[in-house]
Backbone of each chain as ProteinMPNN parsed JSONL, in Angstrom:
{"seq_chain_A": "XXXXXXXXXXXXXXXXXXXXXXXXXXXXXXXXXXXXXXXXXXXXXXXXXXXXXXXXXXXXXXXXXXXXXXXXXXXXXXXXXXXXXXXXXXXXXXXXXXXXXXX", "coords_chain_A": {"N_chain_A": [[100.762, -28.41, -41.126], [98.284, -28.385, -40.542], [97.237, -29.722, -42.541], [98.09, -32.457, -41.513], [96.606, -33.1, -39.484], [94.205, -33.556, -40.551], [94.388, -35.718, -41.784], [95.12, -37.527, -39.807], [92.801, -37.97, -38.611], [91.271, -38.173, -40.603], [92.041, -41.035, -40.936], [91.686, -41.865, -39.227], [88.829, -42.385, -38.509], [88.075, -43.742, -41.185], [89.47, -46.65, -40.193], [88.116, -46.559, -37.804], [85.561, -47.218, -39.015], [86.192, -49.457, -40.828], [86.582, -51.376, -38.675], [84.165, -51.159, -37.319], [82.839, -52.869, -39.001], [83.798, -54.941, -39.78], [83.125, -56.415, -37.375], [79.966, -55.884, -37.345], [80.225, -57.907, -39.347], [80.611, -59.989, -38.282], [80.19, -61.124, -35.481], [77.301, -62.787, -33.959], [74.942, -62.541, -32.86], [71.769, -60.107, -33.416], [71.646, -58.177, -31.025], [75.018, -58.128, -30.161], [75.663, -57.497, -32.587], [74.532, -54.751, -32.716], [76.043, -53.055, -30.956], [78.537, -52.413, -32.388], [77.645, -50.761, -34.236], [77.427, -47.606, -33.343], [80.629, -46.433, -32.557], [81.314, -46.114, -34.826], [79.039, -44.3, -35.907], [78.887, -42.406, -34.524], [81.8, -41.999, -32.981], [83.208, -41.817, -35.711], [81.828, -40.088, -37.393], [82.093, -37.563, -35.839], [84.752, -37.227, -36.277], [85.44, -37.017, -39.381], [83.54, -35.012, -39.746], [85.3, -33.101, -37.578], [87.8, -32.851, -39.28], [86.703, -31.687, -41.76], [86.633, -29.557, -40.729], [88.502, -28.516, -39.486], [89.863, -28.406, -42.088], [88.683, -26.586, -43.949], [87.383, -24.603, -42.359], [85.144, -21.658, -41.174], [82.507, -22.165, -42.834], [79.648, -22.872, -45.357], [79.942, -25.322, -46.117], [81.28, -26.464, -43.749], [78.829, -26.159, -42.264], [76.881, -27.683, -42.805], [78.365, -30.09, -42.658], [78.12, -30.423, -40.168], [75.72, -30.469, -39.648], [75.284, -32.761, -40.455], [76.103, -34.83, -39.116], [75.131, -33.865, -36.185], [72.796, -35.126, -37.643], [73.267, -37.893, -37.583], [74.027, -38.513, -34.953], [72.059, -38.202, -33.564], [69.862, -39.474, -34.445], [71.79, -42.269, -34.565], [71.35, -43.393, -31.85], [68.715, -44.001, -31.566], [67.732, -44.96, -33.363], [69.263, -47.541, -33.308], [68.111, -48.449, -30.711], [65.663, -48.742, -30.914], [65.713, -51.308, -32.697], [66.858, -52.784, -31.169], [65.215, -52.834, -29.098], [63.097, -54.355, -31.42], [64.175, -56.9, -32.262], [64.58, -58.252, -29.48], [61.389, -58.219, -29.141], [60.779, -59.665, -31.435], [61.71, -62.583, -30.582], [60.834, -62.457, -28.146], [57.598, -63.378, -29.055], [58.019, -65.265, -30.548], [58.839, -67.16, -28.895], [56.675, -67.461, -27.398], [55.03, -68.212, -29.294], [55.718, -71.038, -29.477], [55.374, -74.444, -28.583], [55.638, -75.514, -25.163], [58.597, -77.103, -24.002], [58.197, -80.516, -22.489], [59.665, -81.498, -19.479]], "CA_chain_A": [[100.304, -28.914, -39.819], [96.414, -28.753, -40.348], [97.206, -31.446, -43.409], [98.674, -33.956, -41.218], [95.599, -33.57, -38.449], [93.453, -34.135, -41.013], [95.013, -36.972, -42.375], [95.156, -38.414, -39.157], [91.557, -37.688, -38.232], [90.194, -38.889, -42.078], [92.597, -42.501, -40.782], [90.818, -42.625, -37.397], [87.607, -42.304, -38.794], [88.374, -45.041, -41.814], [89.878, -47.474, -39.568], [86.942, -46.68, -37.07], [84.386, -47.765, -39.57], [86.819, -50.552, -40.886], [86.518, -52.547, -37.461], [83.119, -51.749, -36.993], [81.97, -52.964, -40.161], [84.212, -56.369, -39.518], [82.313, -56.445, -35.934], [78.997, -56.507, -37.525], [80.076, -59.28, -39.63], [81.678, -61.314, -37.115], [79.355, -61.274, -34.184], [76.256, -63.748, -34.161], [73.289, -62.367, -32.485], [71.255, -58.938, -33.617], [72.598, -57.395, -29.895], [75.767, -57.849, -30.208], [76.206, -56.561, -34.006], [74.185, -52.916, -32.377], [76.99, -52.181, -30.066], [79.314, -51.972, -33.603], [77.137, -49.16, -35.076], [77.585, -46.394, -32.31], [81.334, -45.79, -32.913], [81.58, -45.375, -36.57], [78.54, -43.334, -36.402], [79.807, -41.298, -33.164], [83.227, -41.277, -33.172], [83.465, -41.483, -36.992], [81.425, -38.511, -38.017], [82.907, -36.878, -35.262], [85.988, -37.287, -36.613], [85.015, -36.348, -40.662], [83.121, -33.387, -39.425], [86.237, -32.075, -37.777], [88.454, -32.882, -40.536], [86.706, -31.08, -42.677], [86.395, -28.001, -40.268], [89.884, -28.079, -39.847], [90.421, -28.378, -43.355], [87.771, -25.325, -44.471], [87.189, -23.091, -41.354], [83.813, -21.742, -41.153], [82.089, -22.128, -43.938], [78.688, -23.171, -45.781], [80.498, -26.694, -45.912], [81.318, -27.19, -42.626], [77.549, -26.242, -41.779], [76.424, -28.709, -43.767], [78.541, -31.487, -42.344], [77.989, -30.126, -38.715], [74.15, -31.144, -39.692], [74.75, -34.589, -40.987], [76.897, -35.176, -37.895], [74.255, -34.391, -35.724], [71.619, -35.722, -37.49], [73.875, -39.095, -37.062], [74.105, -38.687, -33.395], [70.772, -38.538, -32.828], [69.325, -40.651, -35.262], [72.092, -43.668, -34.052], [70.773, -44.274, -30.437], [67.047, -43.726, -31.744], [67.645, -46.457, -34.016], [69.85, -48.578, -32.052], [67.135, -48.68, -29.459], [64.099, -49.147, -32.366], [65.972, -52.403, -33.68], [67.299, -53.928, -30.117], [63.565, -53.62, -28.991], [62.038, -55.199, -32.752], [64.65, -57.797, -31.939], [62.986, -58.607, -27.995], [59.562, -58.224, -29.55], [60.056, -61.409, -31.935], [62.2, -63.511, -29.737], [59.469, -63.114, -27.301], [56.958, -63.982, -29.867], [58.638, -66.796, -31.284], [58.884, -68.051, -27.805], [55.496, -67.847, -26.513], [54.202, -69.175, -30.201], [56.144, -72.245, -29.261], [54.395, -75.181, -27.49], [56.439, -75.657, -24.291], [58.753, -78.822, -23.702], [58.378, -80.789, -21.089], [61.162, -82.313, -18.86]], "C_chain_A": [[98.839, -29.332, -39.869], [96.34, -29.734, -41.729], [97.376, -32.411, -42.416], [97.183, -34.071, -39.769], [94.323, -33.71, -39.477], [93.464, -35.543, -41.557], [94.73, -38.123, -41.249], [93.688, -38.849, -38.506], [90.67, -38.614, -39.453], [90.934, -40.868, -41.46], [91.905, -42.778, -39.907], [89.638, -42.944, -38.316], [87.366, -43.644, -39.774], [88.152, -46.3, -40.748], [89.109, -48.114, -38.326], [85.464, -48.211, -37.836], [84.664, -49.145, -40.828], [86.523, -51.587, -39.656], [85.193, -52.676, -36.81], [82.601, -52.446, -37.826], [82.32, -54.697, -40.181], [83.885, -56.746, -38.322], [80.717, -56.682, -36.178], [78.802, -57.746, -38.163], [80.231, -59.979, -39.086], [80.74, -61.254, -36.14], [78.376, -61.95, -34.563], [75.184, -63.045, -34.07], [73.216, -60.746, -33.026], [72.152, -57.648, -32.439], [74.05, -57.565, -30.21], [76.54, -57.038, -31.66], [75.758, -55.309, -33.395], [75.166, -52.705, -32.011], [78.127, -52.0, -31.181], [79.012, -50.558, -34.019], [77.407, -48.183, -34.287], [79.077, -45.925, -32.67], [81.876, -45.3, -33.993], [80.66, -44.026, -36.43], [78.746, -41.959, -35.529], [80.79, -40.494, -33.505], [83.8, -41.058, -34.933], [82.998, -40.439, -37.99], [82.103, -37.666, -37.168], [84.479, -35.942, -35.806], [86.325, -36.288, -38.199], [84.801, -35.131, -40.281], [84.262, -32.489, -38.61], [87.448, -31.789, -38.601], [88.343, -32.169, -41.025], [86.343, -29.338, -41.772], [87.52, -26.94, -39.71], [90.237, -27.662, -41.012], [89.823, -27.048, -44.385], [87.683, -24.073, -43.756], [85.824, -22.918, -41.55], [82.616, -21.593, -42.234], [81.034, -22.532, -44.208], [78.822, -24.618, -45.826], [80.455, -27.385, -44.713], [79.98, -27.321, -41.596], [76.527, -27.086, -42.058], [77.196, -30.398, -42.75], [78.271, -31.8, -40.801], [76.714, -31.028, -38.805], [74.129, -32.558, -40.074], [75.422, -35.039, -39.501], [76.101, -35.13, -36.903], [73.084, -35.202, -35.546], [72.221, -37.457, -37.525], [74.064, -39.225, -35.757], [73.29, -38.892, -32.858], [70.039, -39.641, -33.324], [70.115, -42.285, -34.715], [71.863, -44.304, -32.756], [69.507, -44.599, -30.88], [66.9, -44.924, -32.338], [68.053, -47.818, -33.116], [68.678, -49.701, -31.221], [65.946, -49.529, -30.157], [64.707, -50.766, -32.66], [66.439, -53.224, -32.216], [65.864, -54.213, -29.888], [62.792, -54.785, -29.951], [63.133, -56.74, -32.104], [63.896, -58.668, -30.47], [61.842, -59.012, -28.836], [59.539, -59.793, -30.383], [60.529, -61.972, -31.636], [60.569, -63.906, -28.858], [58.048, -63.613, -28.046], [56.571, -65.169, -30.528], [58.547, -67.667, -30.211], [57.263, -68.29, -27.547], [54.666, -68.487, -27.893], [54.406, -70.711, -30.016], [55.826, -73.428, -28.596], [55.452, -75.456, -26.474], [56.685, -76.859, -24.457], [58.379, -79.365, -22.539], [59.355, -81.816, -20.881], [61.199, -83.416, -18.887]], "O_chain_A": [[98.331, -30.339, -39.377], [95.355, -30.456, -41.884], [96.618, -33.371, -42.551], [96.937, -35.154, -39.238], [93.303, -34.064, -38.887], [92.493, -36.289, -41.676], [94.292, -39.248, -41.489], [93.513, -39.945, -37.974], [89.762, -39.429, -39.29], [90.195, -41.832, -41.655], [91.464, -43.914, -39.733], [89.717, -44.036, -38.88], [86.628, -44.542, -39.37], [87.071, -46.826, -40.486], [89.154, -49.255, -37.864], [84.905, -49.252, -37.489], [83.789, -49.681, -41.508], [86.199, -52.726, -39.991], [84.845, -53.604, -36.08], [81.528, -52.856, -37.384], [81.495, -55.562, -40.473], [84.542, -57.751, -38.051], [80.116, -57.475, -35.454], [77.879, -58.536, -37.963], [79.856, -61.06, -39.54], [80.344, -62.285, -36.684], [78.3, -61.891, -35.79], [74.451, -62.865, -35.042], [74.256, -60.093, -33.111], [72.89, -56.707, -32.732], [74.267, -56.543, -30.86], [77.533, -56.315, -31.743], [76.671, -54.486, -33.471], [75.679, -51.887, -32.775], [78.905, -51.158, -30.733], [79.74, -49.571, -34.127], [78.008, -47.48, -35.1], [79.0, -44.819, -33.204], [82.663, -44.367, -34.147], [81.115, -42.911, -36.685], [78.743, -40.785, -35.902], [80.948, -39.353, -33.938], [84.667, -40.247, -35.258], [83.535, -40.044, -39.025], [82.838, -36.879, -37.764], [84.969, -34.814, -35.757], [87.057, -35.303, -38.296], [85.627, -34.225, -40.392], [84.281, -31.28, -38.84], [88.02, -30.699, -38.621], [89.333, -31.464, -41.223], [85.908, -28.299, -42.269], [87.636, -25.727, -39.535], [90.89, -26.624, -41.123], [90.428, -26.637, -45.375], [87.816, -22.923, -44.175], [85.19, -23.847, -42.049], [81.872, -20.616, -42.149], [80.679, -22.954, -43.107], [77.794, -25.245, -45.57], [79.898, -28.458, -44.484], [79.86, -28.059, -40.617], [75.422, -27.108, -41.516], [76.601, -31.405, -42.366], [78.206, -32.908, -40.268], [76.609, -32.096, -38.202], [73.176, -33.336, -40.019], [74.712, -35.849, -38.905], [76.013, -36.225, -36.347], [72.512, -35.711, -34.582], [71.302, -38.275, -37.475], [74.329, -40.383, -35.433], [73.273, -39.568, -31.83], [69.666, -40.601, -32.65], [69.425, -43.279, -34.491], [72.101, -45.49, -32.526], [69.143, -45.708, -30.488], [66.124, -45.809, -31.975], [67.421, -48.696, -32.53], [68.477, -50.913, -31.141], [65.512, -50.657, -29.923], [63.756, -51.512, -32.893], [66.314, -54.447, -32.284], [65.275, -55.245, -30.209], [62.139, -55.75, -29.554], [62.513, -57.581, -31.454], [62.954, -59.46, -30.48], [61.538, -60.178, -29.092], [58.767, -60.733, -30.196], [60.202, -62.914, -32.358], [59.736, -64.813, -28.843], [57.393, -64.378, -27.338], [55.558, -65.772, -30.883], [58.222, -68.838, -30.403], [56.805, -69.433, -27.538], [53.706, -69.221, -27.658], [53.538, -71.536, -30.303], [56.284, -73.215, -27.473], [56.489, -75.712, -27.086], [55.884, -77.715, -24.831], [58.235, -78.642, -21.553], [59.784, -82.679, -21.647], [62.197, -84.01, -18.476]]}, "seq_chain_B": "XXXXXXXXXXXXXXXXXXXXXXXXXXXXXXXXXXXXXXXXXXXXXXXXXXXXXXXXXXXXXXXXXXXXXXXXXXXXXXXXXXX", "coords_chain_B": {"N_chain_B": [[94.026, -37.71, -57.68], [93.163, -36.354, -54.199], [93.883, -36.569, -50.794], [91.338, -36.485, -49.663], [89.6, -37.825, -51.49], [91.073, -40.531, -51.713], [90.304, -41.049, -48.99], [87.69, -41.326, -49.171], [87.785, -43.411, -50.85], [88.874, -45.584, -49.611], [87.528, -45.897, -47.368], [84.986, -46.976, -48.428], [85.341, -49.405, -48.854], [84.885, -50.821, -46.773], [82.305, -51.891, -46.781], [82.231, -53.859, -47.767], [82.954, -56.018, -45.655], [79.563, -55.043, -44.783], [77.838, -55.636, -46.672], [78.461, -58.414, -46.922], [77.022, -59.234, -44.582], [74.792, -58.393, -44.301], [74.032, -60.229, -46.52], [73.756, -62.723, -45.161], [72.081, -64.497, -41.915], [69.45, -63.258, -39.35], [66.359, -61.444, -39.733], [66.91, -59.02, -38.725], [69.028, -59.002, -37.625], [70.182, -58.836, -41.017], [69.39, -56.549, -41.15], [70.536, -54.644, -39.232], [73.086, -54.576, -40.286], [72.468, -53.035, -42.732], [72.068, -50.889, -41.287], [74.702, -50.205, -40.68], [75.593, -49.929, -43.1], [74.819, -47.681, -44.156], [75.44, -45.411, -42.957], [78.184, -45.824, -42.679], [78.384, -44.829, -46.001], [76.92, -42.588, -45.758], [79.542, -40.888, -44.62], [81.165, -41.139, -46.315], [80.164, -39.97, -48.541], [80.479, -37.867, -47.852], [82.936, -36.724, -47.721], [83.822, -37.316, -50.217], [82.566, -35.354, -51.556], [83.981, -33.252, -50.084], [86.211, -33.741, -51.235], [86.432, -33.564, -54.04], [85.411, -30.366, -54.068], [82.796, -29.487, -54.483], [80.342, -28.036, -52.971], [77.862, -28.668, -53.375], [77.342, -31.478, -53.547], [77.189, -31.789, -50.64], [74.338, -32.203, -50.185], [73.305, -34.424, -50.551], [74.71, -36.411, -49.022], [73.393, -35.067, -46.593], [70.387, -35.721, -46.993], [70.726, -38.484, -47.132], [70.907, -39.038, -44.636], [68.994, -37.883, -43.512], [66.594, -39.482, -44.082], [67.325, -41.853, -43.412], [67.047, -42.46, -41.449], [64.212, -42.196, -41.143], [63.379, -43.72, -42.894], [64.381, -46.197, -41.647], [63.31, -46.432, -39.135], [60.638, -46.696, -39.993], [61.069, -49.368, -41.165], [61.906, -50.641, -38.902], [59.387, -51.008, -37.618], [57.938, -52.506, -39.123], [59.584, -54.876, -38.698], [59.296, -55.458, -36.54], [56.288, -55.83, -35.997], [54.868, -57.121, -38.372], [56.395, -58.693, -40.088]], "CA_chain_B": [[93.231, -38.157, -56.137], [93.781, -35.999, -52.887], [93.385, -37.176, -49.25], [89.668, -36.395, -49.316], [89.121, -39.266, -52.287], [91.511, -41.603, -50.991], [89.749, -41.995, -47.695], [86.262, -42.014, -49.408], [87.746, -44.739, -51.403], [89.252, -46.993, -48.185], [86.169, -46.506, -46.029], [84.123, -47.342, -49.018], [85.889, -50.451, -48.541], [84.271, -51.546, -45.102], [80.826, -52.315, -47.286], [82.055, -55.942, -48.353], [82.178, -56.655, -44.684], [78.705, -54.592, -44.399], [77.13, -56.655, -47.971], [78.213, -60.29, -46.468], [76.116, -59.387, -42.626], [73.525, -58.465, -45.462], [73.719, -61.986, -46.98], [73.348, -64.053, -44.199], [71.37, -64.021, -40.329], [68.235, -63.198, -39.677], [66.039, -60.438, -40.442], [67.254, -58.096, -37.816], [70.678, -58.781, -38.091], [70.587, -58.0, -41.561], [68.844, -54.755, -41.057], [72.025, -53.979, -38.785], [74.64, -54.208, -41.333], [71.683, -52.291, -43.523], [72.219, -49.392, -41.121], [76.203, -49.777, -40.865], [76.55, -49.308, -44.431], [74.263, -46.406, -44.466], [76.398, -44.6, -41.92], [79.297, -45.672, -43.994], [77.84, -44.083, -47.322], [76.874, -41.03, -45.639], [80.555, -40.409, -44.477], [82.307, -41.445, -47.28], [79.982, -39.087, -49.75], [80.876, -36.341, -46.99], [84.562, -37.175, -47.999], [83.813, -37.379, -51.672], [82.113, -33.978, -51.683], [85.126, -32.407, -49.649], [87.502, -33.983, -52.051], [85.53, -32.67, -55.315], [85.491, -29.281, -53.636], [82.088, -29.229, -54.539], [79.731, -27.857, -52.032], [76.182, -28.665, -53.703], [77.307, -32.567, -53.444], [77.376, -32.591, -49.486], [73.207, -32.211, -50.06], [73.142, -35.742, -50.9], [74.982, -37.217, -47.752], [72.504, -34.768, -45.821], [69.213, -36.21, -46.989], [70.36, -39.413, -46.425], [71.382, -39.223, -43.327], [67.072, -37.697, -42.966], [65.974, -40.2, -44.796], [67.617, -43.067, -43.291], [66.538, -42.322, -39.429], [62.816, -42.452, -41.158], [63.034, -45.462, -43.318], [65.065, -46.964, -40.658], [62.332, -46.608, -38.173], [59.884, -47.153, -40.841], [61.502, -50.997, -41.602], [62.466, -51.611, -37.806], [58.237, -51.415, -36.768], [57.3, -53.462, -39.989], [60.127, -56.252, -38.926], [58.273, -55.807, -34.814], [54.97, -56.045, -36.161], [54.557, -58.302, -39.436], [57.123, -59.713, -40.937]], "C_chain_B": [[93.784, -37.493, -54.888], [93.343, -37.276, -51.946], [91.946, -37.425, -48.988], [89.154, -37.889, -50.05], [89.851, -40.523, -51.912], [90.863, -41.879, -49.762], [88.835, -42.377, -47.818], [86.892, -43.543, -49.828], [88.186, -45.946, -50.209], [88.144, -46.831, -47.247], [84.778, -46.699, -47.045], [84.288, -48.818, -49.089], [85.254, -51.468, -47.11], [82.772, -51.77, -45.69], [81.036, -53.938, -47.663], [82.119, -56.063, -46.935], [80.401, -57.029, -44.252], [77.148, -56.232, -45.149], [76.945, -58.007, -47.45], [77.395, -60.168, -45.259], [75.134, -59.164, -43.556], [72.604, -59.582, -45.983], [73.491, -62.818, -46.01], [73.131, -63.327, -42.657], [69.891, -64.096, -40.764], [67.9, -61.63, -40.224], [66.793, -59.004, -39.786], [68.463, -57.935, -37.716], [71.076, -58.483, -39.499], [70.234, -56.385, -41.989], [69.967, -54.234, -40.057], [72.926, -53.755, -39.679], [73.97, -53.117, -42.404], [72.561, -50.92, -42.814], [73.555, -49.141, -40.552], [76.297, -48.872, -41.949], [75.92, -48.11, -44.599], [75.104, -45.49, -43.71], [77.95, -44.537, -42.68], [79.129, -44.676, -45.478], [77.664, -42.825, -46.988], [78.479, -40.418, -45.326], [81.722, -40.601, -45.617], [81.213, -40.516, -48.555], [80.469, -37.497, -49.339], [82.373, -35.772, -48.055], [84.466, -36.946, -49.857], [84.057, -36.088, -52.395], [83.347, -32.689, -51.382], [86.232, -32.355, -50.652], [87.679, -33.668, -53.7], [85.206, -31.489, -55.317], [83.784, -28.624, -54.6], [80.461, -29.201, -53.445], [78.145, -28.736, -52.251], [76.436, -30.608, -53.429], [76.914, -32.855, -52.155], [75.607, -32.409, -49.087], [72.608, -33.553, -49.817], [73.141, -36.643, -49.387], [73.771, -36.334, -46.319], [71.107, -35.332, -45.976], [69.137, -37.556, -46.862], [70.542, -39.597, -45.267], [69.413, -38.696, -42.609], [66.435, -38.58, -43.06], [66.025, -41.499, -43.679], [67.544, -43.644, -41.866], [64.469, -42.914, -40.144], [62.141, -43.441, -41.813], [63.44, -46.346, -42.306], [63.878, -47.304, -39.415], [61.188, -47.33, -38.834], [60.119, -48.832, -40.777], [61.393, -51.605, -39.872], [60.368, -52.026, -37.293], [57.543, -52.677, -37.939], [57.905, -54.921, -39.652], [59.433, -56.496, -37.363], [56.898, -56.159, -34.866], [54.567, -57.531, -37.301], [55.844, -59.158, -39.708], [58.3, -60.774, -39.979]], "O_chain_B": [[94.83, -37.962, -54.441], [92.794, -38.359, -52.15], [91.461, -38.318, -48.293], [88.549, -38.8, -49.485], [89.195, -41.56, -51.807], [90.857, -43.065, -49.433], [88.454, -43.377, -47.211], [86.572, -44.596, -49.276], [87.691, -47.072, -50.151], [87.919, -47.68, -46.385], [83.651, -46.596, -46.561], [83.292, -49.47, -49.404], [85.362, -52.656, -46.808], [81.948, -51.824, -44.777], [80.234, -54.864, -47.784], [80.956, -56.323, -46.626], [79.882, -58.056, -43.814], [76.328, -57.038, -44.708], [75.905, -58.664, -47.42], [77.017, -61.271, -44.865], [74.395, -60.149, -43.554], [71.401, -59.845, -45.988], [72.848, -63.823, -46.314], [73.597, -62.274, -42.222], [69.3, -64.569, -41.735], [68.641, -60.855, -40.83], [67.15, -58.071, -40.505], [69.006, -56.831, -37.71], [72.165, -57.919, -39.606], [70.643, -55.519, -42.762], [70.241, -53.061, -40.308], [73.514, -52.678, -39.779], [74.749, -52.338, -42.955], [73.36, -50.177, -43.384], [73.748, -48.073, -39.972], [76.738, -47.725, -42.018], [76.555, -47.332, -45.311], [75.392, -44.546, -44.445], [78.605, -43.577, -43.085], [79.98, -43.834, -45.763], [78.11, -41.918, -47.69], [78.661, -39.33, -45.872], [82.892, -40.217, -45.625], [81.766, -40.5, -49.654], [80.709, -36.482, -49.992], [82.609, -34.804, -48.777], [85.309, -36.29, -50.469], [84.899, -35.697, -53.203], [83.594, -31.673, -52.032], [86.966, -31.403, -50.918], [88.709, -33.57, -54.368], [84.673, -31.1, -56.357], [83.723, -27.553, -55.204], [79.708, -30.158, -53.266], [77.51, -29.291, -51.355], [75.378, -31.086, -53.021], [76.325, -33.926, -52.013], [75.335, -32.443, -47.887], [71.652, -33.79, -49.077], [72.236, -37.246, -48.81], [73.435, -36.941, -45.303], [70.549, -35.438, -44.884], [68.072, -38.107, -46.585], [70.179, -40.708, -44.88], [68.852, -39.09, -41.587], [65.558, -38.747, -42.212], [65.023, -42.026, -43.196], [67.823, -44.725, -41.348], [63.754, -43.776, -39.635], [61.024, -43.933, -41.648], [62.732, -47.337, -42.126], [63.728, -48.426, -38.93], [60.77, -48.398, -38.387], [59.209, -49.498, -40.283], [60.934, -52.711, -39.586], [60.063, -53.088, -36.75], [56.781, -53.573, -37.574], [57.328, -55.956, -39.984], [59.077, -57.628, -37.037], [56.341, -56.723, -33.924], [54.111, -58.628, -36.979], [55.977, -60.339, -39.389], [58.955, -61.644, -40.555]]}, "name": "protein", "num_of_chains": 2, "seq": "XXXXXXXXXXXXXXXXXXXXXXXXXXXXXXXXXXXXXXXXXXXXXXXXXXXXXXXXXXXXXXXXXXXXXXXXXXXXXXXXXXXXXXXXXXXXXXXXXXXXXXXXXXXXXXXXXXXXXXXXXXXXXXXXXXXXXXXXXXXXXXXXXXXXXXXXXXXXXXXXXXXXXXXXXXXXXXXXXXXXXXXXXX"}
């Protein structure tokens, strides 16, 4: 029983970071590739980290992946946020270096 | 190969999407697919480690996962500021 919820948990998680990964390629602009990264690194550690806490129980392992799992939770908005802003910052840059047209 | 190495190996697989957003855009878009595949890599060495039933490996996917919040920040003020 605790094989097949891991199994299905290690597929989510794959299949997660399968469609985001074809979401950052496929989308055009900087914004719309961010909103890709959040559920791999969310719901897809999520997912690993209980896999393997199903799959071990409480262990030196699963304390270990508990910590990468958070430090992916926190770390992916922090970034997120860091790289939508740098994005803004040289749009608006680029714009106001630009000599205006006129109509 | 258990379950543990088979899934590293199919979600090691979602990096040729990651590699081509790499190759082409601008700078910022490919510093996104940068910090896909890092998110990818850290969960698929998780997976590696589980599936090698060796504990001292899942050190690896922990320091990058430190690392890659502080280069990550590191790169995003150098691409807001200079480059």
């Amino acid at each position: 029983m605790s094989n097949i919820a891991v199994a299905i948990l290690l597929a989510v998680s794959v299949l997660l970071c399968w469609l985001c990964a074809l979401g950052v390629a496929v989308m055009r602009t900087a914004y719309d590739k961010l909103h890709f990264i959040a559920p791999a690194g969310l719901l897809g550690g999520a997912a690993v980290g209980l896999a393997l806490f199903i799959d071990s129980g409480f262990t030196t392992d699963s304390g270990k992946v508990f910590l990468i799992v958070l430090l992916l939770w926190l770390s992916n908005p922090v970034l997120t946020y860091a790289t939508a802003r740098a994005a803004f910052t040289r749009e608006t840059r680029r714009s106001e270096s630009e000599p205006e047209r006129k109509v | 190969m258990n379950l543990w190495l088979g899934a590293a190996a199919a979600m090691l697989l979602s990096l040729i999407p990651c590699c081509w957003a790499v190759l082409h855009g601008h700078a910022v878009e490919r510093f996104v697919a940068v910090q896909m595949a890092q998110i990818v890599v850290v969960l698929s060495m998780v997976m590696m480690a589980q599936g090698y039933g060796r504990s001292i490996y899942l050190d690896i996917p922990l320091a990058l996962a430190v690392l890659a919040l502080g280069g990550g920040l590191v790169f995003v003020r150098f691409l807001e500021r200079w480059l």
